[in-house]
Structure formats: C-alpha cells, structure tokens
N, C-alpha and C positions, 0 to 999 in steps of 0.2 A: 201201309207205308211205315206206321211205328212198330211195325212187327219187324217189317225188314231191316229198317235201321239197327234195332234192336239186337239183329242175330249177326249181323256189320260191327256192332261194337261188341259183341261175346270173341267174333271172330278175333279183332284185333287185339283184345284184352288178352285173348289166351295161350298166345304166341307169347306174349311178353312179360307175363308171369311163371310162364314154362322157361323162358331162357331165365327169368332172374333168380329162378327156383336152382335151375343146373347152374349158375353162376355159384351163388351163396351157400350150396352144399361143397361146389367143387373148393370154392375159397376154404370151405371150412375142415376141407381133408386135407388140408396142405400140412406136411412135418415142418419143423422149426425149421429144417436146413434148406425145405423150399421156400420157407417162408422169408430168411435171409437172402437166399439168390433172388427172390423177387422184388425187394426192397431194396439192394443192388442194383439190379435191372430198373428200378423204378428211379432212383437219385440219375443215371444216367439217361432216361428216357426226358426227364423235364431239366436237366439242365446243362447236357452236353450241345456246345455250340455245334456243332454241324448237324443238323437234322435229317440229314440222309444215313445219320450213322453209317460213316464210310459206304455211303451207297449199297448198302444192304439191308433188308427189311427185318427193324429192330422188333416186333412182335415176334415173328415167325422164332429170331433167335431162340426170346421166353421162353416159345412155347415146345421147342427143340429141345433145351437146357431141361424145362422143367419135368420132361421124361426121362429123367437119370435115375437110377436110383440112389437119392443121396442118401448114405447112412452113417457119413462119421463129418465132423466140422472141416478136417484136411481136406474130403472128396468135395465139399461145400466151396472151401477156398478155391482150391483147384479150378470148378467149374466158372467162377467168377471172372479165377483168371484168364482161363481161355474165352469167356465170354469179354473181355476189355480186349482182350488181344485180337481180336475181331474189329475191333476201333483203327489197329494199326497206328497207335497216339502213342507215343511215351511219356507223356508226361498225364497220363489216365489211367494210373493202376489203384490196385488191392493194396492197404497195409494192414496186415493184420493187428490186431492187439498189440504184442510184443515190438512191433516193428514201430507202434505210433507210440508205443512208452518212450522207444526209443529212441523219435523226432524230435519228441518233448524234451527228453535230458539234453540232445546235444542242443537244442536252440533256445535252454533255458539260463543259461549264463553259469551254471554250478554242475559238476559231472565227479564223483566217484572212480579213480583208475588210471592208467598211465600216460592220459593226455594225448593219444595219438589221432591223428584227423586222417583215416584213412580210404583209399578205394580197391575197386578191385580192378585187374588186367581182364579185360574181356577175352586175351589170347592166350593165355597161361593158366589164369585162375588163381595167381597171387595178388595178394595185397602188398598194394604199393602205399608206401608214405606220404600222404600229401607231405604234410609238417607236422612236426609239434608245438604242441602249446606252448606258448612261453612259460616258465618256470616249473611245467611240468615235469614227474618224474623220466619221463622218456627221450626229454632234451635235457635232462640232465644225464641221462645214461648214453646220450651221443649220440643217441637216432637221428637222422637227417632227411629231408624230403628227399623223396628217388630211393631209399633206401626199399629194401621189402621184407614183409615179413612170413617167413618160410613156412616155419611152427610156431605152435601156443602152446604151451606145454607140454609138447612132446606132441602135438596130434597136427599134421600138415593142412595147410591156412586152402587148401586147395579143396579140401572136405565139408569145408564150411562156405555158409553163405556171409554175407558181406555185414547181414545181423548178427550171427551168430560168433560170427569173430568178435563185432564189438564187443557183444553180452559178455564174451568169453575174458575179454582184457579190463572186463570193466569186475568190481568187487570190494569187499569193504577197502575201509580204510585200514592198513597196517599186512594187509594180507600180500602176498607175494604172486610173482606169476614172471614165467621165463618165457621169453620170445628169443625167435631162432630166427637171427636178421643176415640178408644178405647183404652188403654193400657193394655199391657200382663199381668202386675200385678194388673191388676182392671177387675170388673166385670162390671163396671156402666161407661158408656161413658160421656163425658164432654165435652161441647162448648168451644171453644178457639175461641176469634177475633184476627184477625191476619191484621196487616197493609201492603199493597203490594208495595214493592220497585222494584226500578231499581237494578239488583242482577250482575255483572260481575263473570261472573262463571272459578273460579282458582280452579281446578281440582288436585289442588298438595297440599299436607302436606308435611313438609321435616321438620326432625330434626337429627342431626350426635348424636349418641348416643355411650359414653363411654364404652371402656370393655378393664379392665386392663391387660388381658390375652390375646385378642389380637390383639388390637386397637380400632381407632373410627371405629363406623360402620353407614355407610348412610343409614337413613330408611325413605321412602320414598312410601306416599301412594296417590295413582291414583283413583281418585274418576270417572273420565271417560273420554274417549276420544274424547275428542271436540277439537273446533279449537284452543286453548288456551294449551292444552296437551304437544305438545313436546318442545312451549320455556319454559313453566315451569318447565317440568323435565329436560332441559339442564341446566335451571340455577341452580339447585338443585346440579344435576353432579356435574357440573363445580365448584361451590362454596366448596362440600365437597373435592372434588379433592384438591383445592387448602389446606385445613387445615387438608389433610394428610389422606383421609377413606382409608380403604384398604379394605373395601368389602357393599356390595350396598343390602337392602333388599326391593324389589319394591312389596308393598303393594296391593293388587289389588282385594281386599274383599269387595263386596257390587257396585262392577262396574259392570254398564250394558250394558256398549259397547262405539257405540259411531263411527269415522268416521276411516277408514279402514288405511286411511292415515298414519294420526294420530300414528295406533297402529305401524306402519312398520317403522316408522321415530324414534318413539321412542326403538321399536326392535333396529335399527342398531345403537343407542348411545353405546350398550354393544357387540355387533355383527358387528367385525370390515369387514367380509368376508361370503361366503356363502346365500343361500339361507333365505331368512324370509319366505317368504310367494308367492304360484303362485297361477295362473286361470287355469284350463283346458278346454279345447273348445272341439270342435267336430273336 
C-alpha cells in the first residue's frame, strides 16, 4: 500500500515540476520587447472592467502576440496597439514615452511655445484650433479657434501625428516657428511667424457680470483641466462670493479635458454632498 501511494505521489509530483520547469525556462527566454507586451497584456488582464475582454479569449491573445518576432521597441508598440485595439475601447490605449511627457506638459499648468490647444480632423488630417491660450504668443498672432493649421515649418500638418505637431510647435524660449493657417473666412492660407514663450497656463476667465433683475452673476469659463484648474476657479468663487453673485455660469466650451482630479475638486466647490464621480471594477 505505501509502495503504491508512493509511486501515486512521484506520479503527480512529476507532471508538475515538468510544467514549472517548461514555465520558468520559457519565462526566462523571453526578449525585453516580449517582456514589455507581457506586462502590457498583464496591467490589462487584472484591471480592465470588462472581463470578457470584449468577449474574446484574452490568454489566447498573449499567446498569439507573443509569437511575433519582436525586434525593434516600434514593432513592440505596434503589437500593443493592435492588441488594445482588440478591446474595441477608446479610451484604452498605448502612450508611448514621448506622448506621456507630453500629457504631463500640457496638464501641468506651464508649457514652452505658441499656446495653441489643438486637434486633429479625423476626415482631412489637419489640425484644427481648439483655442488659444490666453495671452499666449498664438492669440496674440490672431489665431482663432476653427482656424487650421496647414504647415509647421514648411512640412504639412497632415504628415504628422497629432504628438508630433505639438513637439513640433512646442521649443525653447526665444526661438521662432511659422505655421501656415487657414481661416474659415479665407480661401488662401497665410504664414504667420510666431515667437515661443515660456506660457503659465491660467485656465480661468472670471468676470461677475450685472443683471438688474436678478443680481450679479459669476461667469466663469474653463479653458481646461490642468493642474492650475481648481485654485483658479476657487479664487473666482471666492472673490465673486465675497461682492455678492447669487448664481455662477461655468463656462466649459472648447475644453478638452484635462486631469480627472482636477474635474472632481472643482465638481465639489458647487456640490456640497453626494457622489461626483466613481470607478467600477470587476
């Protein structure tokens, strides 16, 4: 009986040392750039809310992905991306490095460059002007939301991804850079040189405006939610409070987001209880 037991537990032992053998070697052949898609695959695997991952079997993906031959960090991103694009999520993607510097500059209140808050036309491939910055060089050059911008220095905005135009507009301080703008009331685009400054980005207009009928009224417009956002709109509050608004109009046309914070701190100036805003998990 202890003999059979005995050769009952080699048996089961030895399955399961053989697979953590072929595990631990396989883990240990992985290249860096499989090693990133799988760390990728793995941030999405424990904490994307839908667990069906888009009703597709998110292993199998892995295991699809990871017989690529990846050999450069681009074919690495790539693969990423089409693995999130499988999500069918937009608001679930890749940023690269350069692209997350670039989340940080514009939602950190201070930016380098011409001040332009721009997107791109999904149907053309130009860049349209949300707005400019207030007292930025770019509203001081007359650029106007709607406006587009054609070229960057002679190279058409249609070449470029929607980073690469920033990077492209953004550069020291004192240095020059010509955009090639079209206006909505013109047919014929026009060079503009523009000089690039150091730009602290105040994301608030506030002005209390009169109304005899039924007091001042605080109007107050949010150009976006960076880290500058909520003590601006508290001082706005605060100030019109003190010379008597009895009602607030928060402005928030031509904002294109900006840092989540932000939006929830400045929610609860007006929203003394209750819920702003939650996450749903799995």
């Amino acid at each position: 009986m202890k003999k059979r037991f005995f050769q009952i537990l080699l048996l089961l032992i030895f399955p399961i040392i053989l697979t953590w053998g072929l595990w631990t070697s396989s883990a240990a052949a992985l290249t860096k750039e499989q090693s990133l898609l799988g760390e990728a695959w793995r941030i999405v695997n424990l904490a994307y809310v839908d667990d069906s991952f888009n009703h597709q079997n998110w292993w199998f993906k892995r295991q699809k992905l990871m017989k690529k031959p990846l050999k450069t960090r681009e074919e690495t991103y790539s693969t990423i991306q089409e693995m999130l694009a499988s999500l069918e999520d937009p608001f679930t993607r890749l940023l690269k490095p350069q692209q997350y510097r670039n989340l940080q500059v514009d939602t950190s209140g201070e930016l380098t460059g011409v001040g332009l808050q721009i997107a791109l036309d999904s149907q053309t491939g130009e860049l349209i002007v949300i707005s400019p910055l207030e007292g930025s060089p770019a509203e001081t050059a007359g650029i106007q939301a709607g406006d587009r911008v054609v070229k960057i220095d002679g190279h058409p905005t249609t070449e470029f991804s929607l980073d690469e135009a920033a990077n492209r507009m953004r550069g020291a301080v004192g240095s020059s850079v010509v955009l090639t703008i079209l206006k909505e009331s013109s047919d014929q685009p026009q060079d503009i040189k523009i000089i690039r400054a150091q730009i602290e980005i105040n994301p608030v207009y506030a002005k209390l405006k009169s109304n005899p009928e039924t007091g001042p009224i605080g109007y107050i417009r949010l150009s976006q939610f960076n880290a500058n956002a909520t003590t601006e709109v508290s001082q706005a509050v605060k100030s019109f409070e003190e010379q008597g608004a009895i009602g607030y109009v928060l402005d928030l046309r031509n904002n294109p987001g900006g840092l989540l914070q932000a939006g929830v701190e400045i929610g609860r100036l007006w929203l003394d209880e209750g819920t702003i805003v939650y996450t749903v998990n799995r």
